[in-house]
N, C-alpha and C positions, 0 to 999 in steps of 0.2 A: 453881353452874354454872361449868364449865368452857370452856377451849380445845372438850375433845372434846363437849362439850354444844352448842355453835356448830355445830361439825361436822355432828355427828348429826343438827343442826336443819334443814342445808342450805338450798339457796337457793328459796325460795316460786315454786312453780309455778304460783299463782293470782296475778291482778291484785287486787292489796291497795285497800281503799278508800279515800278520799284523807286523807290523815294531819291529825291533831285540832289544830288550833292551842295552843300549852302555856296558862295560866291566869293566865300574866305576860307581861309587855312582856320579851321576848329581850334589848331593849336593855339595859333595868334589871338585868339578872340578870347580862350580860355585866360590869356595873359593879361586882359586889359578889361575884363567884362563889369571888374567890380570896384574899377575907379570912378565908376559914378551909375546914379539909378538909367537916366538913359542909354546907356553903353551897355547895362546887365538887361535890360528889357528889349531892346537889338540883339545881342546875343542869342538869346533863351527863344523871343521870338521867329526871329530868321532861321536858327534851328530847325522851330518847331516845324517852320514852312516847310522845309525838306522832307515833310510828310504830308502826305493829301489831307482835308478831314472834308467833312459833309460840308461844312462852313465854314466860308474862308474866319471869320470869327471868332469862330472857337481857338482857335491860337492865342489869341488876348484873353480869352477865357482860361485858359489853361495857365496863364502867365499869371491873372489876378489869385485863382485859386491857389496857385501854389505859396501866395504871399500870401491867405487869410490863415489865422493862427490854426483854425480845424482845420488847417489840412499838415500842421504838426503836434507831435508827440513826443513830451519829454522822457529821456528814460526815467525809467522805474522809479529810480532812487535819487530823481533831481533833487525833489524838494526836502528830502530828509537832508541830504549830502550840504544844498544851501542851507538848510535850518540851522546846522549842526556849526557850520563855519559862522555864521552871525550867532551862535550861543557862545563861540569863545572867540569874540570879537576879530574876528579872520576878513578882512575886507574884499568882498569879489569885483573884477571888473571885466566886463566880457569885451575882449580884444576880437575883432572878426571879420574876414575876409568876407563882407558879403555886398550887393548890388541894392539892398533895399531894408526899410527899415525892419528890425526885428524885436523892439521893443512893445509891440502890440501883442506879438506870440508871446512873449514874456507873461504880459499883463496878464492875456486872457488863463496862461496856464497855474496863477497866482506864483507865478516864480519871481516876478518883479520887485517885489519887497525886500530882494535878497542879493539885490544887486548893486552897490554904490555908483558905478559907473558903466559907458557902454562908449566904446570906441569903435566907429563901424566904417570899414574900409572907403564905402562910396563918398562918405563927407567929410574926409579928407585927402581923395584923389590918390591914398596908398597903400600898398598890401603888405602881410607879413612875407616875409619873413623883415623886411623895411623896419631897423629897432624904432623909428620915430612914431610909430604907431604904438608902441609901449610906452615912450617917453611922453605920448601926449596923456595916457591913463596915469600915470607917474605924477604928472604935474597936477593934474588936477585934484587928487587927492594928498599930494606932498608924499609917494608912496617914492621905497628906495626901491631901483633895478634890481639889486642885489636881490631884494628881500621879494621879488615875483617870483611865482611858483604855476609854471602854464602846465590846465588841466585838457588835452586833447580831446576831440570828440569824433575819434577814429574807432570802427569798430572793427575786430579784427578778424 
């Protein structure tokens, strides 16, 4: 399933019946989804199922889409804000709770060049607020704890 398989699918002209509650506690699953890519693709997926679509499909379709880098957008002033930190030699490393890789969003949005490192929850089985997950971006750069500065990507 594709983009154009979404498309094709268009938007449901009938009133859908009310969506199936998933077969876990959402909370529990929110807890554990991004210690690895299959655990965040169960997640995100079996979700998705608690909603009807035309095809059963399109749920994996919606799951791919949401990894390919067009379907993100950096704000505004990434690349200025990265530029700016590698013009006075400021080393970034992207520490992040996430189920899949995000190094291709990078690439494709030319922010990658701006990045020393990426520590990404699923491949190493842990999430923040866990400090070993800094200790690992730490060591590979010989960077001090002390001396990190986390920029949030909360918007308010």
């Amino acid at each position: 399933m594709s983009g154009a398989a979404l498309r094709r699918a268009g938007p449901r002209t009938h009133r859908a019946p009310p969506p199936a509650r998933p077969p876990w506690d959402p909370a529990e699953v929110r807890e554990v989804r991004d210690d690895s890519s299959a655990l965040h693709r169960a997640a995100c997926t079996g979700l998705s199922q608690s909603v009807p679509l035309p095809h059963p499909g399109l749920h994996d379709a919606l799951y791919e889409r949401h990894m390919s880098p067009s379907a993100w957008s950096p704000y505004a002033d990434a690349a200025e804000v990265l530029s700016t930190l590698r013009g006075r030699g400021i080393a970034v490393g992207v520490v992040s709770d996430i189920g899949w890789d995000l190094r291709p969003v990078f690439r494709a949005h030319g922010l990658d060049r701006y990045v020393d490192t990426y520590v990404l929850s699923y491949e190493h089985g842990i999430r923040k607020p866990d400090p070993r997950l800094f200790r690992i971006a730490c060591a590979r750069w010989a960077w001090s704890p002390a001396g990190l500065r986390p920029v949030l990507d909360l918007v308010p």
